[in-house]
C-alpha positions as CSV (number, residue, x, y, z in Angstrom):
1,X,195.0,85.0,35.3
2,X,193.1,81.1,35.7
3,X,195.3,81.2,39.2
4,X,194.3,84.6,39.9
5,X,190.9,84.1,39.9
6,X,191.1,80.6,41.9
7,X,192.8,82.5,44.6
8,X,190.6,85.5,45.2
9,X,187.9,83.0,45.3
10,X,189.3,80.9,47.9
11,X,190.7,83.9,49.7
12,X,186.4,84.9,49.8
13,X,186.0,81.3,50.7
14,X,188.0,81.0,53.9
15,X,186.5,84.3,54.4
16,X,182.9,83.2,54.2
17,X,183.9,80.1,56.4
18,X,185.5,82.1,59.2
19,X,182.7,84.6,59.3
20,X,179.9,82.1,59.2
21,X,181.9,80.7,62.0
22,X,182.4,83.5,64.2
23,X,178.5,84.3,63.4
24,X,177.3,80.4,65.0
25,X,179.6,80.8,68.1
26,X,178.1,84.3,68.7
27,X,174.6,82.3,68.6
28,X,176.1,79.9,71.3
29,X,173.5,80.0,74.1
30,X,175.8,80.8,77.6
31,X,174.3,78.5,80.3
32,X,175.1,79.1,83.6
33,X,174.1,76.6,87.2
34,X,174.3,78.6,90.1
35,X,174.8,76.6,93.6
36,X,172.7,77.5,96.5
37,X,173.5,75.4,99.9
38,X,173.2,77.6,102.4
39,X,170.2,79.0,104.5
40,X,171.4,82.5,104.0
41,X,169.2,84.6,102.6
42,X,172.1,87.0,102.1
43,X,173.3,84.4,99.8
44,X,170.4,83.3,98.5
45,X,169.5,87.1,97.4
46,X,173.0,87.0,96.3
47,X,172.5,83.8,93.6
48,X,169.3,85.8,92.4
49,X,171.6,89.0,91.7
50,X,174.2,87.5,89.9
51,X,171.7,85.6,87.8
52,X,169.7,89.1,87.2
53,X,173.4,90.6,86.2
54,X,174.6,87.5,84.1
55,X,170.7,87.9,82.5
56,X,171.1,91.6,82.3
57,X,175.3,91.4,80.3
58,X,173.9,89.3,78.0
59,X,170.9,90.6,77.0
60,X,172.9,94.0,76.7
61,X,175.2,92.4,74.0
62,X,171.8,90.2,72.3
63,X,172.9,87.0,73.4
64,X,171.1,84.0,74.9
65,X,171.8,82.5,78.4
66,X,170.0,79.8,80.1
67,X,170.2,79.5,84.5
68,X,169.5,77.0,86.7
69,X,169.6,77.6,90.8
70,X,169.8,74.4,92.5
71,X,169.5,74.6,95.9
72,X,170.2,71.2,98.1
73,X,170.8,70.8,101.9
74,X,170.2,73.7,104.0
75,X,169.8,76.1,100.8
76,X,166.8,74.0,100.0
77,X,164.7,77.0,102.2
78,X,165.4,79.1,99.2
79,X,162.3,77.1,97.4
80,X,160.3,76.1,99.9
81,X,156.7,78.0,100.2
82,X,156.7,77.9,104.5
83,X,160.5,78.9,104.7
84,X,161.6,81.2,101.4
85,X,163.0,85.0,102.4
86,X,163.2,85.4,98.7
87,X,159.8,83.8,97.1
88,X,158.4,86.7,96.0
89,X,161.4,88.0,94.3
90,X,162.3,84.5,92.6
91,X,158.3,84.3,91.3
92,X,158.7,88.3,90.0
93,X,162.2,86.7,88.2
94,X,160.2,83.8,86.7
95,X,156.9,85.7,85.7
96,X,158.7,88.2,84.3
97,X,158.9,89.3,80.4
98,X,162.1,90.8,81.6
99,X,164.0,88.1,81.5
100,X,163.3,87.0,77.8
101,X,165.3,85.8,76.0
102,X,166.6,84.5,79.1
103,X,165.5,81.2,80.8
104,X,165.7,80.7,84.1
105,X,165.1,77.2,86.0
106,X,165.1,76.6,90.0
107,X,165.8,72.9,90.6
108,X,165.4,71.3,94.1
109,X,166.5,68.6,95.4
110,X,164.9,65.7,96.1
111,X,167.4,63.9,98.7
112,X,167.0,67.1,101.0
113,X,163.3,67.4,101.1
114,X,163.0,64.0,102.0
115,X,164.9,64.5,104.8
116,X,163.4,67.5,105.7
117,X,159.9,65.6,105.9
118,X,161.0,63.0,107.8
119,X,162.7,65.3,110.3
120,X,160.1,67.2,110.3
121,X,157.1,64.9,110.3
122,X,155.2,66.4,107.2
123,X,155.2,66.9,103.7
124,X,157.1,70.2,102.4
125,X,155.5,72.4,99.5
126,X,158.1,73.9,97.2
127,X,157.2,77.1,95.1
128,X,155.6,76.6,92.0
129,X,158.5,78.0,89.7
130,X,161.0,75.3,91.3
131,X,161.3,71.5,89.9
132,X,162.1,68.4,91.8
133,X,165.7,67.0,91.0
134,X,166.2,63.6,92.2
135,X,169.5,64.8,94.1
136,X,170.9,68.6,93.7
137,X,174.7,67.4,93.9
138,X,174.2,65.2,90.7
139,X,172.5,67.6,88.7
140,X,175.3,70.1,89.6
141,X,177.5,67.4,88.2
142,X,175.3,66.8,84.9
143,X,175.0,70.5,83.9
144,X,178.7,70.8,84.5
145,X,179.4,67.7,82.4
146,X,177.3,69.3,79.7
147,X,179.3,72.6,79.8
148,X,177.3,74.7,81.7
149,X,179.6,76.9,83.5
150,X,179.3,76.8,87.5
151,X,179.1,79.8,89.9
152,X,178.5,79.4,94.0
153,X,178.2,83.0,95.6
């Protein structure tokens, strides 16, 4: 009967265990860089839908995601104020309570808007919802090596 008892209670252990566990990887934020390298604004309108759809899934099943954009080289237009074709739809993402619990980041890099300053022979503005990134490459690299999953549209 002792072994009985010692069974069912490690039987509702194990079971307490793998729930608990299933429970904290559902909590899991999923975080998500999206490349942007192009001065397309086909494809920069298509990085802002799949981050509105990954936003959108998850929300949809109550999970949290995190997205950063980073946009280098020629994809660097995406953020600038004088150049953007999709500034006003990237501040109506980041103003919006529509993406909470969602965060989204847009990084730029710095590399690129140096040289496009000294090409062009005057300081760039970026928009006010984008962050300067030392270089956009690398932080690819660091998001990747901190498992964010990578998307390029």
């Amino acid at each position: 009967m002792l072994s009985l008892a010692r069974s069912i209670i490690v039987v509702f252990a194990v079971g307490l265990l793998t729930l608990s566990g299933a429970q904290a990887q559902s909590a899991k934020t999923h975080r998500v860089a999206i490349q942007v390298d192009q001065s397309d604004p086909a494809v920069m309108n298509l990085a802002l839908n799949n981050a509105e759809n990954i936003i959108e899934y998850y929300r949809g099943k109550g999970e949290d995601v995190a997205i950063e954009i980073v946009a280098y080289g020629p994809g660097l237009n995406m953020l600038r104020a004088d150049t953007s074709p999709v500034k006003d739809r990237i501040a109506q993402i980041a103003n919006s309570d529509a993406t909470f619990p969602a965060k989204i980041a847009f990084s730029a890099c710095n590399n690129t808007l140096q040289g496009m300053e000294k090409r062009e022979g005057h300081a760039i503005t970026i928009i006010p919802q984008a962050k300067i990134v030392p270089t956009g490459v690398v932080r690819l690299i660091e998001l990747e090596e901190q498992g964010w999953s990578y998307i390029r549209p």
